[in-house]
LOVEXNU-262737 format. One record per atom (N, C-alpha, C, CB): residue in three letters; x negated, y negated, z negated. Coordinates in steps of 0.2 Angstrom, whole numbers, plus 2048, in hexadecimal, padded with zeros to 3 digits. Glycine has a CB too. Layout:
# LOVEXNU-262737
AlaXYZ/...
END
This chain:
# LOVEXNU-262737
Unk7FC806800/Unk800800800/Unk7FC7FA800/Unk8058007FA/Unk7FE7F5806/Unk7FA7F0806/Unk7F97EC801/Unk7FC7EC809/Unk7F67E87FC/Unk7F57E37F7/Unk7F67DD7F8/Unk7F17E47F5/Unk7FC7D97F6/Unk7FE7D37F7/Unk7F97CC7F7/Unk8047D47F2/Unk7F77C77FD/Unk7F07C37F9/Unk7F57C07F4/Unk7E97BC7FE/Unk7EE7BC7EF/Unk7F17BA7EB/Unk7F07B17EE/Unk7EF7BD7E4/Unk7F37AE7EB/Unk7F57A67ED/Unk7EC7A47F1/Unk7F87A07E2/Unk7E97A47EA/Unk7E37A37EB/Unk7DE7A37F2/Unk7E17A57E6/Unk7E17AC7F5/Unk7DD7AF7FA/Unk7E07AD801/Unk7DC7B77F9/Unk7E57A8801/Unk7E97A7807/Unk7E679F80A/Unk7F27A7805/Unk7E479F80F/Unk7E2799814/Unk7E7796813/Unk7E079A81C/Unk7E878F811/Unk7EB789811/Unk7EA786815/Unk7EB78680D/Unk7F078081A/Unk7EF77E81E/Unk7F377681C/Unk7F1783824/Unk7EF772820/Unk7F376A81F/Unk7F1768828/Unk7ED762817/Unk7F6764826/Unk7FA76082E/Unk7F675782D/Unk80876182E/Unk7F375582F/Unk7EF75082E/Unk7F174C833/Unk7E875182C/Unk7F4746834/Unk7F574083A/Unk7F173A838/Unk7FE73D83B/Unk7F173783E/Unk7EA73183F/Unk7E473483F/Unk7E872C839/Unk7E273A842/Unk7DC73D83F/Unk7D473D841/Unk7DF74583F/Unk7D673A849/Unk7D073984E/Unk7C973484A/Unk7D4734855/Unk7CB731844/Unk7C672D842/Unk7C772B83E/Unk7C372A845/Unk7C3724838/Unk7C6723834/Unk7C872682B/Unk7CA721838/Unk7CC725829/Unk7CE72A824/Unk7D1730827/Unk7D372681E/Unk7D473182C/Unk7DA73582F/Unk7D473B82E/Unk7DE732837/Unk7CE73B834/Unk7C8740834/Unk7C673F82E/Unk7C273F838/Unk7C473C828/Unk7C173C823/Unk7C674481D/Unk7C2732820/Unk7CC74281C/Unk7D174781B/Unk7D174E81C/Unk7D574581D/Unk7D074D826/Unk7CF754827/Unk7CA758826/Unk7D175682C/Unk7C2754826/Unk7BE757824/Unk7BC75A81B/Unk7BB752826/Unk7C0755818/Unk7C2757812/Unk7C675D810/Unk7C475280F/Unk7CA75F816/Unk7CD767814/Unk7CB76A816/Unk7D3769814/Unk7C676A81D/Unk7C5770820/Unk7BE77281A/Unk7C276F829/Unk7BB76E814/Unk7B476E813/Unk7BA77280B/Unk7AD766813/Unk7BE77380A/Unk7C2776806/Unk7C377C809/Unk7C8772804/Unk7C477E810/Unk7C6784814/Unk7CB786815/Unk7C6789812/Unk7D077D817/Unk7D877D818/Unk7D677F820/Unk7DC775817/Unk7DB781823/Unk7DD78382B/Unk7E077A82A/Unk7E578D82C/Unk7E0777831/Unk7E076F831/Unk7E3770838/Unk7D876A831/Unk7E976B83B/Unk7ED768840/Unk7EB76383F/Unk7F4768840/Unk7E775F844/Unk7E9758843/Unk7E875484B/Unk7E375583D/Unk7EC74E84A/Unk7F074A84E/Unk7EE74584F/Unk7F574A84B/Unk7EC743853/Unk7EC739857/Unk7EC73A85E/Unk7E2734855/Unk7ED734862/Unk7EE735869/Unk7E773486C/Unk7F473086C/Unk7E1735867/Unk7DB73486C/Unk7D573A86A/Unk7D872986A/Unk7DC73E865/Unk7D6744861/Unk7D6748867/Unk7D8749858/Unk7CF74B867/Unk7CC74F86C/Unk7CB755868/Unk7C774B86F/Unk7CB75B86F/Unk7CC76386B/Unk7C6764867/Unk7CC76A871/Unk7C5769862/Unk7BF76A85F/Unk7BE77285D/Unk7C0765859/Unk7B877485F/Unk7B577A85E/Unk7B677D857/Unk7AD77885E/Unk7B977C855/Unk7BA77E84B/Unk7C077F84D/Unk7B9778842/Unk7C178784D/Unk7C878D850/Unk7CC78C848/Unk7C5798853/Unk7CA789841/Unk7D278783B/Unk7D178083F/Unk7D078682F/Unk7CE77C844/Unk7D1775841/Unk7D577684A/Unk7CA76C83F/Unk7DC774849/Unk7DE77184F/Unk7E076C84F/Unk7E2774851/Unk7DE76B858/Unk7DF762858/Unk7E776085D/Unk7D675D85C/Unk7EA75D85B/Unk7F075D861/Unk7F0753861/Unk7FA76385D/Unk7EE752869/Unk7F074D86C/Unk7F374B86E/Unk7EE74C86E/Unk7F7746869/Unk7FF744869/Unk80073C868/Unk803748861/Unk804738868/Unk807733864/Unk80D73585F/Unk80A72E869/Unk809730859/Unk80F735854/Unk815731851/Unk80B73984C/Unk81672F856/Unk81D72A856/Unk82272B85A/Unk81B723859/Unk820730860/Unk825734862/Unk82773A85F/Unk823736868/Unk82D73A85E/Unk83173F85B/Unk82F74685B/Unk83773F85E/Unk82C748861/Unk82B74D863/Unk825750860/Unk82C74D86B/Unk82074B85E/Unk81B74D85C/Unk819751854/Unk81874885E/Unk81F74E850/Unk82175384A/Unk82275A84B/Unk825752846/Unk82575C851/Unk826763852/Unk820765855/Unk82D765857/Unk81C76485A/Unk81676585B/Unk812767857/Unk81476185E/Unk810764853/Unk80A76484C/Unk80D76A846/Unk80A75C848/Unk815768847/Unk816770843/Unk817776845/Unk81B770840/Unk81977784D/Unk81877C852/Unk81077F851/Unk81977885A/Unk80B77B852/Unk80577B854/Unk80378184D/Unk801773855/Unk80277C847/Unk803781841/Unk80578683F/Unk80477F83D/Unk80C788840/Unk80F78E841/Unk80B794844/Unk81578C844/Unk80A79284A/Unk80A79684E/Unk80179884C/Unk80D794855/Unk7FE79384C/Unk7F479384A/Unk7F5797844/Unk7F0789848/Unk7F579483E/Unk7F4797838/Unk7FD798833/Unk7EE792833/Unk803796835/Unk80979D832/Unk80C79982F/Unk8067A682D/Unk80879282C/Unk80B78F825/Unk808787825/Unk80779481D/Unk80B784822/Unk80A77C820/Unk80A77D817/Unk811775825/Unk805779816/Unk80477A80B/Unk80377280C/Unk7FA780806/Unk80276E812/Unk800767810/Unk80275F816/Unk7F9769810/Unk80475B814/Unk80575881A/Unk802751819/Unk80D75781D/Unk7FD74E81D/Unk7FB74781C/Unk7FE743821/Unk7F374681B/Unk80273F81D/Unk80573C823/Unk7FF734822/Unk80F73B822/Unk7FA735826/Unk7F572F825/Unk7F672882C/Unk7ED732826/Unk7F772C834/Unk7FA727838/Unk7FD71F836/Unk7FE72B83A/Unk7F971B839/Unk7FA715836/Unk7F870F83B/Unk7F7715831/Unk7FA70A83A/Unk7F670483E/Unk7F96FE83A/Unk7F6703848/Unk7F46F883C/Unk7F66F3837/Unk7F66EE83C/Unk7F16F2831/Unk7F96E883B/Unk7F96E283F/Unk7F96DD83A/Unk7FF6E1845/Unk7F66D9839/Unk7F66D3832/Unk7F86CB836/Unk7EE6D282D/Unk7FC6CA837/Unk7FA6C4839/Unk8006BF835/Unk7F96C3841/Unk8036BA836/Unk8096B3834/Unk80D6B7835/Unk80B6AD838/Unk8146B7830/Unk8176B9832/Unk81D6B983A/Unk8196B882D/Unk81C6B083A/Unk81F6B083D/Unk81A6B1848/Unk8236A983A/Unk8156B3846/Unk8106B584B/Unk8126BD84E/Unk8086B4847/Unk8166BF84C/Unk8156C784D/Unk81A6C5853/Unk8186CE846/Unk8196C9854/Unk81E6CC85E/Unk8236D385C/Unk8156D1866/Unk8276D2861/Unk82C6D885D/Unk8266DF862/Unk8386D8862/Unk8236DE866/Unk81F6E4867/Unk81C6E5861/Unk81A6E286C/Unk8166DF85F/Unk8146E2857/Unk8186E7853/Unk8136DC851/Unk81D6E4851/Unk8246E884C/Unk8256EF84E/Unk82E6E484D/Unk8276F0856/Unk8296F5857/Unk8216FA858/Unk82F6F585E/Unk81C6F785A/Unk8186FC859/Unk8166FF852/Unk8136FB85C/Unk8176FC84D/Unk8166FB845/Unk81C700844/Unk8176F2840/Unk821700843/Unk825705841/Unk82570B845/Unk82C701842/Unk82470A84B/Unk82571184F/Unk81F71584C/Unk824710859/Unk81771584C/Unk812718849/Unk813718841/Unk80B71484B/Unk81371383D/Unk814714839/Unk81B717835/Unk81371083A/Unk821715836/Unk828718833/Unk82971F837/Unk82E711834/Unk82871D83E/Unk82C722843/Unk827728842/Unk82D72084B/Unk81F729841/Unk81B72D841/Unk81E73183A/Unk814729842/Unk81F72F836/Unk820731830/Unk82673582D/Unk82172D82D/Unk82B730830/Unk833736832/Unk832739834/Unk838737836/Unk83173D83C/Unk83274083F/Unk82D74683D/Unk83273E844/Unk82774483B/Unk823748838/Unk82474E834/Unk820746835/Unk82774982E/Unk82774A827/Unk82E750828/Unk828742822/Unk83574C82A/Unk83775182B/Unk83A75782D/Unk837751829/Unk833757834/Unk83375E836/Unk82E763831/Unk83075F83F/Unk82B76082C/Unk827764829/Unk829767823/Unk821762829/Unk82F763820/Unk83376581B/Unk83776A81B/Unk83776081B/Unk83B76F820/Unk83E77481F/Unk837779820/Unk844774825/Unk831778822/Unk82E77D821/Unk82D77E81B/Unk82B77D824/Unk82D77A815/Unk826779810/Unk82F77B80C/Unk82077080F/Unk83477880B/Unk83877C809/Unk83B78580A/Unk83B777809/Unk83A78780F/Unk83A78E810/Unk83379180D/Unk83B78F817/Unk82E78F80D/Unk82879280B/Unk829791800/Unk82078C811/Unk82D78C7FF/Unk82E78B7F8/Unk8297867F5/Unk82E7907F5/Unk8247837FA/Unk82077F7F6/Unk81B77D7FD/Unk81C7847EE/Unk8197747FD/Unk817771800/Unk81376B7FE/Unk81A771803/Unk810767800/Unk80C75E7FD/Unk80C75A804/Unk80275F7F9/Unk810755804/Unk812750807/Unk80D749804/Unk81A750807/Unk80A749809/Unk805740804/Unk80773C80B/Unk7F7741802/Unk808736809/Unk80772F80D/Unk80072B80B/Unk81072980B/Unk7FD729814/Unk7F7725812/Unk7FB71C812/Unk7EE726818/Unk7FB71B80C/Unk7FE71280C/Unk7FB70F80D/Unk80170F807/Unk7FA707809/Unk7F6702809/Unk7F86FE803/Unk7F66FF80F/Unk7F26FE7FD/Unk7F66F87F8/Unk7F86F27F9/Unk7F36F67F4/Unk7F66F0801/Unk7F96E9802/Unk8026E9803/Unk7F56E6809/Unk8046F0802/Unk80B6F3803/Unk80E6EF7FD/Unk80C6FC803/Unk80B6ED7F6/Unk80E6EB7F2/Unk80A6E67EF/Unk80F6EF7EE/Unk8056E27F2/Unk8006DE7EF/Unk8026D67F6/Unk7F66E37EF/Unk8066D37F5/Unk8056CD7FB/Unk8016C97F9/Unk80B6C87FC/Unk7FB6C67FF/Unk7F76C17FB/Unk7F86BB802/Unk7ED6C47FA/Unk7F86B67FF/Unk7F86B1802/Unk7F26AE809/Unk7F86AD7FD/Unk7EC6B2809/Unk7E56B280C/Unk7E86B8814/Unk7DF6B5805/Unk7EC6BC812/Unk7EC6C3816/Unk7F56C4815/Unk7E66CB811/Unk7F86BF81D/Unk7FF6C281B/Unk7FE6CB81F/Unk8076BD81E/Unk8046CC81E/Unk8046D4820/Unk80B6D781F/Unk7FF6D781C/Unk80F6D3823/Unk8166D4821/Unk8186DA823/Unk81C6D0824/Unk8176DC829/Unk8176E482A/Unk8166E9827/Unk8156E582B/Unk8106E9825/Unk80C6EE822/Unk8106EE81C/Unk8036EB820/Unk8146EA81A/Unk8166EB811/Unk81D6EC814/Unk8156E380A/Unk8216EC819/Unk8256F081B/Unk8256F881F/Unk8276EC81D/Unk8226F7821/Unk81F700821/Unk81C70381D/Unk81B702826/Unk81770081A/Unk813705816/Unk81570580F/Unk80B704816/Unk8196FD80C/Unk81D700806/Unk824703808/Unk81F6FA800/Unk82870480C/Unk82B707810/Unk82A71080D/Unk829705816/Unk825711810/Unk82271880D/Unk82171A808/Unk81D71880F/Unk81D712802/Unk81C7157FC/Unk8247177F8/Unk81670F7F8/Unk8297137FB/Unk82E7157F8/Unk83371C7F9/Unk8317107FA/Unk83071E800/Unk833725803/Unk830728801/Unk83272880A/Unk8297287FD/Unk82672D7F9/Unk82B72F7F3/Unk81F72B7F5/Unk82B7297F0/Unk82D72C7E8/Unk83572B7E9/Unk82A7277E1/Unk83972A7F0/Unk83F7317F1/Unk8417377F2/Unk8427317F5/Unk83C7387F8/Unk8397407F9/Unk8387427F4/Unk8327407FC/Unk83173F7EF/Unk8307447EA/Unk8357457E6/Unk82B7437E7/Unk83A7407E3/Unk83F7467DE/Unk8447497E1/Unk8427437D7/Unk8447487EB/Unk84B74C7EE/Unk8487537EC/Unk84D74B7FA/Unk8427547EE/Unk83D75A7EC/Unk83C75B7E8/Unk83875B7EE/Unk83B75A7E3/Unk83875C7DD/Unk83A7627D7/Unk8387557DA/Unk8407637D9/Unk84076D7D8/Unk8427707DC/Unk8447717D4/Unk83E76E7E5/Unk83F7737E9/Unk8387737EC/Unk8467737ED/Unk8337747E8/Unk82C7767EA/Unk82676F7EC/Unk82D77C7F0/Unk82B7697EF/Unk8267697F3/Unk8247607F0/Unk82976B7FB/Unk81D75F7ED/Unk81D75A7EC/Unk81A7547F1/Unk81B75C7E6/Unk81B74E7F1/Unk81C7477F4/Unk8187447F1/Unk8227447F4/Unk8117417F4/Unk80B7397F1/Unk8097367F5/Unk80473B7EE/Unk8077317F3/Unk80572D7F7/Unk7FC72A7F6/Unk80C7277F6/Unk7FA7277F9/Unk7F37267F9/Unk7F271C7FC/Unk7ED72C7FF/Unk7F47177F7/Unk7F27117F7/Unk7EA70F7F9/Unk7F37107F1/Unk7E870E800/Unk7E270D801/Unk7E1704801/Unk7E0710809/Unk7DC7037FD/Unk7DA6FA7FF/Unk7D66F8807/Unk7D46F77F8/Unk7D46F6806/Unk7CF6F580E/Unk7CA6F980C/Unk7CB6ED810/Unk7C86FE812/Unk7C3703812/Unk7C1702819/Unk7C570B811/Unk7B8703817/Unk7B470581C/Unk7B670A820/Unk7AE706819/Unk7B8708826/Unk7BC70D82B/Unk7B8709831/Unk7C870D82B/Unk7B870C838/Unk7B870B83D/Unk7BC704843/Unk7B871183E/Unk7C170383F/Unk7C76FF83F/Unk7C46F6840/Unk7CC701837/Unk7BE6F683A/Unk7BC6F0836/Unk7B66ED83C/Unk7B96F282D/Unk7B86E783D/Unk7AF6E483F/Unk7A96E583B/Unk7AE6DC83F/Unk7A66E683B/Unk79F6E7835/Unk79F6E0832/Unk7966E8838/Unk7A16DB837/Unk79D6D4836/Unk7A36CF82F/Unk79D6CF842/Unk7A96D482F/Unk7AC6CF82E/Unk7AD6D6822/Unk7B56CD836/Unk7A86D9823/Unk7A66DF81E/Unk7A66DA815/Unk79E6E3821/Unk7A36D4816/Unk7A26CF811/Unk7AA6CC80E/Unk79E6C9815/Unk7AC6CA815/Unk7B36C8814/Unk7B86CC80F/Unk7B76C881B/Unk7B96D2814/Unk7BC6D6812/Unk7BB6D980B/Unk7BC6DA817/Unk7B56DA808/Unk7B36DD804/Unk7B76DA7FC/Unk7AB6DD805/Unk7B66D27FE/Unk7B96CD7F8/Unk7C06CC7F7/Unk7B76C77F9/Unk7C36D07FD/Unk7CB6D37FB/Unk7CB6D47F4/Unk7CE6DA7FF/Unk7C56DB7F2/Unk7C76DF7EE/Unk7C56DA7E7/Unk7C36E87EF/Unk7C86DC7E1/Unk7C26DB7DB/Unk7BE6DF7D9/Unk7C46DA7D5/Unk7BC6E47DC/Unk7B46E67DC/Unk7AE6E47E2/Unk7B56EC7DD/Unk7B46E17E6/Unk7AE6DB7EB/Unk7A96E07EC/Unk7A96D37E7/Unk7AC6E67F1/Unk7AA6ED7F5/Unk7AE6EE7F9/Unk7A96F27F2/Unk7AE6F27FE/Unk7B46F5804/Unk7B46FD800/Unk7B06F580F/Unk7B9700801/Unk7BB707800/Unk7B970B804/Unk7C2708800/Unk7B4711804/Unk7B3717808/Unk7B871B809/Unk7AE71A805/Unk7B671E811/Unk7BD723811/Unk7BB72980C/Unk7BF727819/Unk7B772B80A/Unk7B6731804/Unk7BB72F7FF/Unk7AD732800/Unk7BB7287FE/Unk7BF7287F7/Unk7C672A7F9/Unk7BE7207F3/Unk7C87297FD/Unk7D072A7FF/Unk7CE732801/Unk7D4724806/Unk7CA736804/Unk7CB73D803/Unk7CB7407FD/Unk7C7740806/Unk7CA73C7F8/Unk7C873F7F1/Unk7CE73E7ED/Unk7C273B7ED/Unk7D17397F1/Unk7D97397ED/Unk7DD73B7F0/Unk7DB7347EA/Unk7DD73F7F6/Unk7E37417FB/Unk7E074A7F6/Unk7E273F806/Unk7DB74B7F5/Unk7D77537F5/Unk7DB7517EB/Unk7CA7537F7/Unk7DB74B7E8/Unk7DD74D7DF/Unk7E474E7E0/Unk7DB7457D8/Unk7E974A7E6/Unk7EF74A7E2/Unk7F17527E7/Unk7F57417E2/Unk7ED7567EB/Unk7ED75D7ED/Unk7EE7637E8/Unk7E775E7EF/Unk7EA75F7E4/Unk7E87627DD/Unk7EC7627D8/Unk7E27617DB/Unk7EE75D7D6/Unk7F275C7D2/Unk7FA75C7D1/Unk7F17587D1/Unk7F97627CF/Unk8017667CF/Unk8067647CD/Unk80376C7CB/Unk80775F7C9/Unk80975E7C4/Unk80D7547C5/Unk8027607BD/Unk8077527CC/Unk80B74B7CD/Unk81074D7D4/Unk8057437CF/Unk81474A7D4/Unk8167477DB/Unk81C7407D8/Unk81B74F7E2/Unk81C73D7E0/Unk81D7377DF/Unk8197317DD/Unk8217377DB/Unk8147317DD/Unk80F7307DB/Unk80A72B7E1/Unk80D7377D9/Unk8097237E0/Unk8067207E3/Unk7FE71E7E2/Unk80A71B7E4/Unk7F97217E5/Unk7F27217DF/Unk7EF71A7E3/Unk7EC72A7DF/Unk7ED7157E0/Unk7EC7107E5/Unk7E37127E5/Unk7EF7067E3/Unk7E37107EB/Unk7D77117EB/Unk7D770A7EE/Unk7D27187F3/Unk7D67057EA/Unk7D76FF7ED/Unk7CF6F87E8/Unk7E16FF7ED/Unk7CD6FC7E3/Unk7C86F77E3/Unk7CA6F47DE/Unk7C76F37E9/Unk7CF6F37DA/Unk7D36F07D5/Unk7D96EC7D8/Unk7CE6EC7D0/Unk7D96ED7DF/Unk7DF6E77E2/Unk7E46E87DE/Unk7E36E77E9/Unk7E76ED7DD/Unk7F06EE7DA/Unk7EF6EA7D3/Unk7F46F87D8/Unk7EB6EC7D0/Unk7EC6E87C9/Unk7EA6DE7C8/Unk7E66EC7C4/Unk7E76DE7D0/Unk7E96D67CD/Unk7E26D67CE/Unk7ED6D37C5/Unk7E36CC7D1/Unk7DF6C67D2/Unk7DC6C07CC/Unk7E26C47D6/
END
């Protein structure tokens, strides 16, 4: 008679969007170096030699692309244990400066990538009995500063931090727990170098954020059984004030 594995001996897998660079690659490096089987998603990620990591080249604002990424996993490695829904883009400018193109590409990547995602990956993680849904936010989602408007950004991405801690108690005795990850300004590929000074004095630690630190807190609240709902900010001391 076969011998059932136990929890521990079974390949886990996470579904990671935005993934081509930036924190989005930062993440999936951080589960494959754990020994997660990895999906991951951007419209500019290219195939890759590592037979756990699959790469599917998509826009994750089409609808179509949450069933893709859960197709892909299904069928690759049987099971989803994780979803980062990281896909993102920011526009900062006046409020009254934005364009309804800005708006609708901000909501479509941001909001629409997240829906449609999230949930196609929900009936799976509820048949399986247990799953971890993280959102990558932004503390400027709850921090307005007068120097950096960002009217968008605080409507999509607090937008999100709010779907979290819905999600997390629609779920919260049916396995599958819901976090979020508050990034401040990070050293990403995104940034000019030149403008690295500026940026840095956002924070009150008058430093920019590494993507390691945001894989360290997408990899704690993995770990931690015991939160969901849960917004962890990595932001330098911004949330707590100027």
């Amino acid at each position: 008679m076969k011998k059932a594995k136990a929890m521990s001996d079974i390949k886990k897998v996470a579904i990671v969007t935005g993934a081509s660079q930036g924190l989005g690659e930062g993440i999936v490096n951080g589960f494959r170096a754990r020994g997660y089987g990895v999906v991951a998603t951007s419209r500019s990620i290219q195939p890759s030699p590592d037979p756990e990591l699959m790469t599917v080249a998509a826009d994750i604002g089409d609808p179509e692309t949450g069933k893709r990424l859960v197709s892909a996993a299904l069928e690759r490695f049987g099971r989803i244990d994780t979803l980062v829904n990281n896909a993102g883009i920011f526009i900062g400018k006046a409020f009254t400066d934005y364009t309804e193109e800005d708006y609708r590409l901000k909501l479509k990547t941001n909001l629409d990538g997240f829906f449609f995602t999230t949930r196609t990956v929900v009936p799976v993680m509820l048949e399986q009995g247990y799953g971890h849904i993280v959102q990558i936010t932004a503390s400027t989602a709850e921090f307005a500063h007068s120097a950096s408007p960002a009217f968008i950004a605080m409507l999509t991405k607090g937008g999100m931090n709010s779907a979290t801690k819905s999600l997390a108690i629609e779920y919260a005795t049916r396995g599958i727990r819901v976090n979020a990850v508050a990034p401040g300004v990070m050293r990403t590929p995104m940034h000019d170098p030149t403008t690295i000074e500026q940026l840095s004095a956002f924070h009150p630690m008058n430093k920019l954020g590494e993507v390691e630190d945001i894989v360290r807190a997408v990899l704690y609240l993995e770990d931690a059984a015991f939160s969901t709902g849960e917004i962890l900010h990595v932001d330098g001391g911004l949330i707590a004030g100027r």
